[in-house]
BAGU-823397 format. One record per residue (C-alpha): residue number from 1; residue in one letter; x, y, z. Coordinates in nm, 3 decimals. Each point is the difference from the previous one (the first is absolute). Example, Ala and Ser with C-alpha at 12.3 -4.5 7.8 and 13.67 -1.06 7.14 Angstrom:
# residues 2
KETI     i   aa         x         y         z
KETI     1    a     1.230    -0.450     0.780
KETI     2    s     0.137     0.344    -0.066
***
This chain:
# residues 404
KETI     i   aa         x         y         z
KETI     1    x     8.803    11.480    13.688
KETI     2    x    -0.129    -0.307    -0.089
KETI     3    x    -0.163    -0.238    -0.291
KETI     4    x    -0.309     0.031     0.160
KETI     5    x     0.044     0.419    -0.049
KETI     6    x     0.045    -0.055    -0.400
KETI     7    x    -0.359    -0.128    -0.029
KETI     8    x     0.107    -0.363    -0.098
KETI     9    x    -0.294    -0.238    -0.046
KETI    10    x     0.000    -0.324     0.265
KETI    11    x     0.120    -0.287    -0.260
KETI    12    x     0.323     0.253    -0.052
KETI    13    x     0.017     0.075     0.405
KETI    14    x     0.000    -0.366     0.095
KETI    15    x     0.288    -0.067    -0.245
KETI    16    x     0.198     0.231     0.108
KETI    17    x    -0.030    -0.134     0.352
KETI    18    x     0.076    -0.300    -0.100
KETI    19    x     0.328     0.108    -0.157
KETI    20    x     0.099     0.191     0.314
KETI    21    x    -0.042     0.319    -0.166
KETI    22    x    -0.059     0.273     0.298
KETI    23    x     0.085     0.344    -0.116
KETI    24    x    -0.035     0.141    -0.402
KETI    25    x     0.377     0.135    -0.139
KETI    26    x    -0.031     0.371    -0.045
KETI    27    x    -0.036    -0.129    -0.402
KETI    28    x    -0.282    -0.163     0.111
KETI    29    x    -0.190     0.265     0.172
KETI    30    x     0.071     0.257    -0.215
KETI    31    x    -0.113    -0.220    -0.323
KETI    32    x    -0.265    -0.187     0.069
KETI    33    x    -0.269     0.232     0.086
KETI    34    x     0.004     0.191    -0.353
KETI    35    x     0.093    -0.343    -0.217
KETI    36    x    -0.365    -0.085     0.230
KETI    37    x    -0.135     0.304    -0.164
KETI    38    x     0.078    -0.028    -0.304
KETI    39    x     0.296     0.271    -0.112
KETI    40    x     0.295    -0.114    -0.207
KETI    41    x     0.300    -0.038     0.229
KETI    42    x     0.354     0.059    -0.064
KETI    43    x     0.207    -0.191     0.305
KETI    44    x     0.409     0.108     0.014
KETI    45    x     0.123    -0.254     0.238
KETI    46    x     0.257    -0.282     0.054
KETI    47    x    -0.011    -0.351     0.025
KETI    48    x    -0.072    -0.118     0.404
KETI    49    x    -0.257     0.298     0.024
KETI    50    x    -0.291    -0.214     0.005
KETI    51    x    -0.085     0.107    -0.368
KETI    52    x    -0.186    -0.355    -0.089
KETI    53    x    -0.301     0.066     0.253
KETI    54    x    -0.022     0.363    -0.074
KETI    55    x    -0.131    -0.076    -0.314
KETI    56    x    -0.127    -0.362     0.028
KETI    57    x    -0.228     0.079     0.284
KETI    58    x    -0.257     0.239    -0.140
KETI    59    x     0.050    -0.138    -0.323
KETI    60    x    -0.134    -0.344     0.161
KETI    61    x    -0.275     0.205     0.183
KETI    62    x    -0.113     0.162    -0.302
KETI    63    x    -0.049    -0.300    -0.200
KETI    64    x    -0.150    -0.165     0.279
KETI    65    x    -0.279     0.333     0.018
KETI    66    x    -0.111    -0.163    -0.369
KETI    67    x    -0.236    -0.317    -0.029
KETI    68    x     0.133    -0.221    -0.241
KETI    69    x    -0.226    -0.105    -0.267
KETI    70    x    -0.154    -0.357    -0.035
KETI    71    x     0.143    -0.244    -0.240
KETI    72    x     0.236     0.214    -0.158
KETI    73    x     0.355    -0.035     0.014
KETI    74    x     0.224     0.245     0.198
KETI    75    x     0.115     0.265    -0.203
KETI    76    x     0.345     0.142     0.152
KETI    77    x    -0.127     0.295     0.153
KETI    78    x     0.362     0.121     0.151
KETI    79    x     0.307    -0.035    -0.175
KETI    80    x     0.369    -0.011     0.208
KETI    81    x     0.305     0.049    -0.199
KETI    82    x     0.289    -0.077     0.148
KETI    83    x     0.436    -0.042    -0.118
KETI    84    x     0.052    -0.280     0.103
KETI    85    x    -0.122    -0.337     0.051
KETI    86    x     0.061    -0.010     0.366
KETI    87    x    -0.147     0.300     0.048
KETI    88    x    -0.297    -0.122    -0.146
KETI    89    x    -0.017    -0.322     0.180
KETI    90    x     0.059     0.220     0.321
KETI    91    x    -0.332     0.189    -0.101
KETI    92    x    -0.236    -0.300    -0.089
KETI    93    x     0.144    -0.123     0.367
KETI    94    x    -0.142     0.268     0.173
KETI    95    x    -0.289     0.070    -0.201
KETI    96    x    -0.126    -0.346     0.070
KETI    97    x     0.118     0.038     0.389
KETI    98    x    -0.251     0.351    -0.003
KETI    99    x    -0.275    -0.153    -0.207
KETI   100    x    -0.031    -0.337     0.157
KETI   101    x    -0.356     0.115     0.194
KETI   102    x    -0.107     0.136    -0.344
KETI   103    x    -0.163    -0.172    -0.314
KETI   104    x     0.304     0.157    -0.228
KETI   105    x     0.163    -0.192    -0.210
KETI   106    x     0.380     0.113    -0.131
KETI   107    x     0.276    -0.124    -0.229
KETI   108    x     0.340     0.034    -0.051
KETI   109    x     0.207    -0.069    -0.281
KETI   110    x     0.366     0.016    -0.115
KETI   111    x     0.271    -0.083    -0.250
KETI   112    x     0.236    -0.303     0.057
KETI   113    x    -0.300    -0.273     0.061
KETI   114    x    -0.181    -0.177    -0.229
KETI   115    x    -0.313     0.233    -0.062
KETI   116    x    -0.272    -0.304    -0.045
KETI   117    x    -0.086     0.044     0.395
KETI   118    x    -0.049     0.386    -0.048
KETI   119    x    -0.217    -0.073    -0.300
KETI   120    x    -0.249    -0.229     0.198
KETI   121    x     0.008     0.242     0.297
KETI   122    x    -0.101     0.313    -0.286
KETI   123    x    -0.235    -0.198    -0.130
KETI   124    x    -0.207    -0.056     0.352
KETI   125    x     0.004     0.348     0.028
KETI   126    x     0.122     0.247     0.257
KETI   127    x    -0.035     0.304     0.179
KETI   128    x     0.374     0.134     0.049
KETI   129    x     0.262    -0.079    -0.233
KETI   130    x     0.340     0.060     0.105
KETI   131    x     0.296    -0.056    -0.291
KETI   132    x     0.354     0.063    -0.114
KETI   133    x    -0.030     0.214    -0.358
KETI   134    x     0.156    -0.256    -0.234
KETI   135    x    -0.232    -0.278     0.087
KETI   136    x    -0.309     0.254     0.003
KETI   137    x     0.045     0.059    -0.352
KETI   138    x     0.060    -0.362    -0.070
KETI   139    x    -0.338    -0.072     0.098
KETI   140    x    -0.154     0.273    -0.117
KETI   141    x     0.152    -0.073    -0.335
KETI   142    x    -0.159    -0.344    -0.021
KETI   143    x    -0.350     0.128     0.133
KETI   144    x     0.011    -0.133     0.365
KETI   145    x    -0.017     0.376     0.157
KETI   146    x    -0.274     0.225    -0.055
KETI   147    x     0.090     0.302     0.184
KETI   148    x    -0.328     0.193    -0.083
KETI   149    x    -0.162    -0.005     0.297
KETI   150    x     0.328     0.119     0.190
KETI   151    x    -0.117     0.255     0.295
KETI   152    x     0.312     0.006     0.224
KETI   153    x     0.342     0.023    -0.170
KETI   154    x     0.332    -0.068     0.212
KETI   155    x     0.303     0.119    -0.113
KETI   156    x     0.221    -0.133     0.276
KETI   157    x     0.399     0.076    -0.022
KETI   158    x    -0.058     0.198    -0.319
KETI   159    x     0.349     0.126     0.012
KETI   160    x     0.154    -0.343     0.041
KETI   161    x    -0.244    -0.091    -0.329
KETI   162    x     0.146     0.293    -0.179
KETI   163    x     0.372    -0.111     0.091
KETI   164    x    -0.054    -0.357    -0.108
KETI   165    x    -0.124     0.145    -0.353
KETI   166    x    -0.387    -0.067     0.031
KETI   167    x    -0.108     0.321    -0.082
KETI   168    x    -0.144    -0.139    -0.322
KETI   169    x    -0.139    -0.224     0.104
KETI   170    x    -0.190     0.199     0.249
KETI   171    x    -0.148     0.226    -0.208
KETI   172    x    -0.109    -0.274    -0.241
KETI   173    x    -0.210    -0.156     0.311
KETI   174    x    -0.153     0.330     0.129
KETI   175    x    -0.127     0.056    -0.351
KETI   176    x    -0.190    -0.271     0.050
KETI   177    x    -0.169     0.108     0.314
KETI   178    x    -0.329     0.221     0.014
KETI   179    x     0.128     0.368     0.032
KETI   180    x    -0.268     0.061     0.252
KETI   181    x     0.164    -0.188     0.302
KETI   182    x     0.180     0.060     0.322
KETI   183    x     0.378    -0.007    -0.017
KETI   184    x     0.226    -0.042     0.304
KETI   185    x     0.419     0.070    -0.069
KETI   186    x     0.278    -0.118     0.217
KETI   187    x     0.355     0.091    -0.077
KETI   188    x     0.288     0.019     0.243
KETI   189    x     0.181     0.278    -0.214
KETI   190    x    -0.115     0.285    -0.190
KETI   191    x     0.231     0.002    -0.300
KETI   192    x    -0.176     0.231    -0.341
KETI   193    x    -0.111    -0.293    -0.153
KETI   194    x    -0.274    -0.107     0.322
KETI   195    x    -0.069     0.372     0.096
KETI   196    x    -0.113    -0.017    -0.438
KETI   197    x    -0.180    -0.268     0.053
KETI   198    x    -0.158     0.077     0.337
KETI   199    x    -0.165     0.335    -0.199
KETI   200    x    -0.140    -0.229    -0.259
KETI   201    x    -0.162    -0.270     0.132
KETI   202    x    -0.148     0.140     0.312
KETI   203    x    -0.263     0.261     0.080
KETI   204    x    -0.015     0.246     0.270
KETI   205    x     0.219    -0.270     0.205
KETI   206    x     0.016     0.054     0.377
KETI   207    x     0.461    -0.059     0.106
KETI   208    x     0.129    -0.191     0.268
KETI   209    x     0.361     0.023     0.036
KETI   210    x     0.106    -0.195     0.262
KETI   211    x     0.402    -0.068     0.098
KETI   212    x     0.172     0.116    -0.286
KETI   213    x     0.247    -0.230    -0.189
KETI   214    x     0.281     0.232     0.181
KETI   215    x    -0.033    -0.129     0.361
KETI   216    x     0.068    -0.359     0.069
KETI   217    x    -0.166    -0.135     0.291
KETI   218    x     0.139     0.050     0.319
KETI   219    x     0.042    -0.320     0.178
KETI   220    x     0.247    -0.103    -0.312
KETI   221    x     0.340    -0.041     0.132
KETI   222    x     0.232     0.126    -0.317
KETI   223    x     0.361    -0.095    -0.084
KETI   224    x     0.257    -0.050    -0.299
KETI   225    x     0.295    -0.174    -0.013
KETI   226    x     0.275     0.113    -0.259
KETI   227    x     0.111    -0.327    -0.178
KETI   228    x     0.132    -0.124    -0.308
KETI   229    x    -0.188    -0.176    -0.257
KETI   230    x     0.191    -0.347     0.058
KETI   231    x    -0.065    -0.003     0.371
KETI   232    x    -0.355     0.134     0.001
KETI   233    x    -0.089    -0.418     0.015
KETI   234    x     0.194    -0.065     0.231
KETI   235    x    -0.078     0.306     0.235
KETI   236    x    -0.344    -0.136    -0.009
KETI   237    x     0.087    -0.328     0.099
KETI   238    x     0.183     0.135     0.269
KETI   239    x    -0.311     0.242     0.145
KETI   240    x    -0.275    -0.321    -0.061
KETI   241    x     0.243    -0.219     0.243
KETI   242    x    -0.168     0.261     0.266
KETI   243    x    -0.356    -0.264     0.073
KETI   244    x    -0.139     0.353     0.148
KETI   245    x    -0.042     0.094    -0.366
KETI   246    x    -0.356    -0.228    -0.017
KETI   247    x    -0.083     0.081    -0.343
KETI   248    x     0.160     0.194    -0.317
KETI   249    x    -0.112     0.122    -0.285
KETI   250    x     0.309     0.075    -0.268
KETI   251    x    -0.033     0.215    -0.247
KETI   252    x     0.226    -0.008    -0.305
KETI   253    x     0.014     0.169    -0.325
KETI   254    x    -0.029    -0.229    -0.258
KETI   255    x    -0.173    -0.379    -0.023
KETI   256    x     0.329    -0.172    -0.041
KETI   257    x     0.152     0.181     0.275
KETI   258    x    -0.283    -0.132     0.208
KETI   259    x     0.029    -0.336    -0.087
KETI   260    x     0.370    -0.018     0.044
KETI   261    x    -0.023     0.136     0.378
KETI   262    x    -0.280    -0.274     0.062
KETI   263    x     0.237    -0.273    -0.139
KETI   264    x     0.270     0.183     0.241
KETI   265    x    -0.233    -0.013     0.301
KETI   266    x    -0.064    -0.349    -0.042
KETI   267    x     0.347    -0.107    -0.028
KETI   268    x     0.081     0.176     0.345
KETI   269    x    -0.341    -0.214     0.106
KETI   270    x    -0.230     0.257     0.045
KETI   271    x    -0.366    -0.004    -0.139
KETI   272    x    -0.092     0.222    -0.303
KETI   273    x    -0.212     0.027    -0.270
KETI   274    x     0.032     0.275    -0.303
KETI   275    x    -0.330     0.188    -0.089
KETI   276    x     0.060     0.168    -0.387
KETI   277    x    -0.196     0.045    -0.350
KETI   278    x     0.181    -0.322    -0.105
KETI   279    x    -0.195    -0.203     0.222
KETI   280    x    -0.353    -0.158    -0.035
KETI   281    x    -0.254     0.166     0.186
KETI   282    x    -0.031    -0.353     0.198
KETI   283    x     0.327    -0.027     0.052
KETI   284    x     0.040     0.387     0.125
KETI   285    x    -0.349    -0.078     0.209
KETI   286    x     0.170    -0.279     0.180
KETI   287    x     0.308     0.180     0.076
KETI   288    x    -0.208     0.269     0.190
KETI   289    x    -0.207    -0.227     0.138
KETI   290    x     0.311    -0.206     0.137
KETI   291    x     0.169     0.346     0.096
KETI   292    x    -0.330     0.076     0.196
KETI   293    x    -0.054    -0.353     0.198
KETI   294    x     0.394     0.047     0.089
KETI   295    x     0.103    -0.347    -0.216
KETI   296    x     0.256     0.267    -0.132
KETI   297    x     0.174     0.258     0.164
KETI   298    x     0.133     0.261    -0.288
KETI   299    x    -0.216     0.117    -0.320
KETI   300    x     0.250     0.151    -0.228
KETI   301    x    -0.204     0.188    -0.232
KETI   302    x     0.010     0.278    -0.312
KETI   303    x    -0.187     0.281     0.056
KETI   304    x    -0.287    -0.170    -0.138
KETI   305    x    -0.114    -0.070     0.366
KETI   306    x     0.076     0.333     0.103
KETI   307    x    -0.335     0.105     0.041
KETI   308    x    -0.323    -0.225     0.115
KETI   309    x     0.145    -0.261     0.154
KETI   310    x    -0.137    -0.032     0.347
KETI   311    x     0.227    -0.183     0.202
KETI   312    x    -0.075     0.051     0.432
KETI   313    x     0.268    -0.006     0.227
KETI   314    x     0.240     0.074    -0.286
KETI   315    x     0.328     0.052     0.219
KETI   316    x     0.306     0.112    -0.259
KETI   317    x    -0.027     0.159    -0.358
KETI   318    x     0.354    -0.062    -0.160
KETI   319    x     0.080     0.216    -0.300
KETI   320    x     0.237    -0.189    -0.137
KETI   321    x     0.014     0.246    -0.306
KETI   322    x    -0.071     0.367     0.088
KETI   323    x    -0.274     0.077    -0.317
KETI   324    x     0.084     0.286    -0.197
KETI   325    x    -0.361     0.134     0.082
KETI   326    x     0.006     0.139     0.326
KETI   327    x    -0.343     0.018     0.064
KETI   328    x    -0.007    -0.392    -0.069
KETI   329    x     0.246    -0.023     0.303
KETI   330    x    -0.268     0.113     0.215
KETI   331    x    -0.228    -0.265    -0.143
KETI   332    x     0.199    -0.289     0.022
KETI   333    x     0.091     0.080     0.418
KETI   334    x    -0.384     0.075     0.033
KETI   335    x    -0.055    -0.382    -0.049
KETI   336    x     0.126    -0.004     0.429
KETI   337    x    -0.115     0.243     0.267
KETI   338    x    -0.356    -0.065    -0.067
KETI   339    x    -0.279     0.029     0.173
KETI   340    x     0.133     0.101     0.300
KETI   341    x     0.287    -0.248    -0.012
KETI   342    x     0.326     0.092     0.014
KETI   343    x     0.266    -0.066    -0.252
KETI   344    x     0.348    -0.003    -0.138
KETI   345    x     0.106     0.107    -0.378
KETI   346    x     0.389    -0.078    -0.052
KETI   347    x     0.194     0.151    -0.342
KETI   348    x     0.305    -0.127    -0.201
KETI   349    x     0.149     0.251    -0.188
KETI   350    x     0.266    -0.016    -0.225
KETI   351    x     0.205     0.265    -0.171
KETI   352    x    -0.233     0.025    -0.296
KETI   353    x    -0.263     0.047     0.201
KETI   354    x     0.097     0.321     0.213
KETI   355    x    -0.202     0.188    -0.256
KETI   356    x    -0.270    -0.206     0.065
KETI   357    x     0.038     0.061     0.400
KETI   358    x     0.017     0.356    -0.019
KETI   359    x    -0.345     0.043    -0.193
KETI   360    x    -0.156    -0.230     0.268
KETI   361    x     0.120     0.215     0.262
KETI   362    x    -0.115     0.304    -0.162
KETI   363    x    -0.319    -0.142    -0.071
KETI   364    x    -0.026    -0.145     0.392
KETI   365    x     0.154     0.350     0.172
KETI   366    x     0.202    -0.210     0.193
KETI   367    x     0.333    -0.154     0.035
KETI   368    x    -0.010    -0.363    -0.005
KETI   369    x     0.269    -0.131     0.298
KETI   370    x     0.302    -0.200    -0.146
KETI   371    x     0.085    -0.290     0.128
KETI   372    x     0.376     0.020     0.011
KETI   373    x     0.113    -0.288     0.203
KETI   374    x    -0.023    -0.324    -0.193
KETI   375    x     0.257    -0.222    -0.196
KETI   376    x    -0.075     0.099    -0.355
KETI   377    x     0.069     0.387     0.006
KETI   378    x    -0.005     0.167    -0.374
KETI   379    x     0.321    -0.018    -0.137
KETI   380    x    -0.060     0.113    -0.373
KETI   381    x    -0.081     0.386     0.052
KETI   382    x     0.077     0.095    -0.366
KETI   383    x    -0.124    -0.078    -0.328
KETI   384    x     0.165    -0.273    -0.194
KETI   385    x     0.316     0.161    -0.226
KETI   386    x    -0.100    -0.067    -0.371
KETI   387    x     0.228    -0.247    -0.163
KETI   388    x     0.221     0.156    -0.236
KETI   389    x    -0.062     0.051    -0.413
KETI   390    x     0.171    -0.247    -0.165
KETI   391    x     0.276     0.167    -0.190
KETI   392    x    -0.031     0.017    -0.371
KETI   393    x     0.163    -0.278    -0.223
KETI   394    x     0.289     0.119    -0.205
KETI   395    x    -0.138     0.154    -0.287
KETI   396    x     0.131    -0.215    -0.311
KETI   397    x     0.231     0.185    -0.226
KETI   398    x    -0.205     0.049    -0.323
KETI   399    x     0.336     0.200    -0.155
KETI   400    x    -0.030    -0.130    -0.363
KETI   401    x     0.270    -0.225    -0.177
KETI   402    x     0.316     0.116    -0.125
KETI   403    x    -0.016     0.043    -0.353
KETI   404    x     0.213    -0.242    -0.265
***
């Protein structure tokens, strides 16, 4: 099959084209033609499907389909809500790439920037608003979004939203929205909670389940290395000395742990940049953007940029944490492999996290090889003893006086 096959309009057709798109994902062909018609769509797939055009496309051909009226501002006629702020930029990029032979107009906005320059872009007005949930409400709050007009809702990585504690939030913005409208829902697990909210906010909705969370891709290359805590930095110095390794993406557990294996890297004089809520949304920008152009050769991340980022040619995922989430494990090595690339996804684990190895494994139905031969082998294979109770103080003898 092809685009031409989905009935795509010409302006969308010559985009594509221009961004070498060939063949639709089997997300895409399965998805577009009833989002084109009209039906409510609930989408069960993971990141590197091709998700984004599934639902931008007909959502930019039916908005298109309607004549804008004369001397009246936009209103936002689709709404995309997103996690996180990369994700969102991610979106507005492509939308814009898709719509550039169209008159649409679309807007993103996000926490961790100064939200005058989203205010003046609301106020021109605009077809397709894509947003984080925090910032949404922001504006909405201070009466730069009206969301009444709202034909299309997005709910894009509604798990991840649900994880990250937006729920809330969420249902505070689709309050706002017209109840007669067409909903599209894209989660890459089905926990209670989304399979709840799936039943109430869509309407007859047509399912497209497409590579369950389960299965990694194929071309990912998978190993682990058992290691201690204290050598994990230096086991990844060792394995980055290895210039076949082009690019990197770390991912650690916590923000400080991130920022100490950057300041680690760049002592042993390789280039890296941290990526975690701590950082400005400039600051995070420019580290992607650095990470993309190749100025710097490992991201080290939190699982913040475990879903959405877009990175081509991605050649290693290092999990320099296992996450206690196994189905997050399968996000963060999605980031390589895509697109028909191949890829790489290495593992430290330590004792602590066995646990965490055996759910992934589970979860994966596969063994994941160990790497046995290298010079920091596990050594602590036990938990730490408990120090010993410090023994009571002598009780003080309270036997009364002698009498006189």
């Amino acid at each position: 099959m092809n685009f031409e096959q989905l009935n795509l309009i010409p302006p969308i057709l010559k985009a594509l084209a221009q961004e070498n798109y060939t063949k639709p994902t089997p997300i895409q062909e399965q998805a577009i033609p009833p989002v084109l018609a009209g039906r409510d769509l609930f989408g069960c797939a993971q990141t590197g499907t091709g998700k984004t055009a599934a639902f931008s496309l007909p959502i930019i051909q039916l908005l298109s389909e309607q004549q804008p009226r004369p001397n009246v501002p936009r209103p936002i006629r689709s709404l995309i809500l997103t996690p996180t702020r990369e994700l969102a930029i991610q979106i507005y990029d492509n939308i814009r790439a898709y719509s550039r032979f169209t008159r649409l107009r679309s807007v993103v906005i996000v926490g961790g920037v100064s939200q005058r320059a989203q205010e003046q872009q609301l106020e021109q007005g605009t077809d397709i608003l894509i947003a984080t949930p925090g910032r949404l409400i922001d504006l909405m709050n201070q009466g730069f979004v009206d969301l009444r007009h709202v034909q299309i809702l997005v709910l894009d990585e509604a798990d991840r939203m649900l994880d990250m504690g937006f729920i809330h939030d969420m249902k505070r913005i689709i309050a706002k929205l017209p109840a007669k409208r067409q909903t599209l829902f894209f989660s890459a697990t089905l926990p209670p909670e989304i399979t709840k909210l799936v039943d109430s906010l869509l309407t007859s909705p047509v399912k497209v389940e497409i590579t369950p969370v389960s299965s990694t891709a194929e071309r990912i290359e998978q190993s682990v290395y058992f290691v201690d805590k204290p050598n994990k930095l230096a086991l990844l110095t060792l394995l980055l000395q290895d210039k076949s390794i082009e690019s990197a993406l770390v991912f650690t557990r916590t923000k400080h742990g991130a920022d100490r294996v950057v300041r680690g890297l760049t002592k042993a004089k390789i280039t890296a940049q941290a990526i975690h809520g701590d950082k400005s949304q400039n600051a995070r920008q420019a580290a992607l953007n650095n990470f993309k152009n190749g100025t710097t050769r490992v991201l080290v991340a939190t699982d913040i940029a475990a879903r959405g980022i877009d990175i081509e040619e991605l050649s290693h995922v290092i999990n320099y944490n296992l996450p206690n989430i196994p189905e997050t494990y399968v996000h963060r090595i999605g980031r390589t492999g895509r697109a028909g690339h191949s890829g790489i996804a290495i593992s430290f684990c330590e004792y602590e996290e066995l646990p965490y190895l055996k759910d992934i494994e589970k979860l994966i139905k596969k063994k994941i090889p160990v790497v046995e031969d290298h010079p920091y082998p596990m050594v602590i294979t036990s938990p730490p003893e408990k120090p010993p109770a410090p023994s009571a103080p002598p009780r003080p003898n309270r036997k009364a006086p002698a009498r006189r």
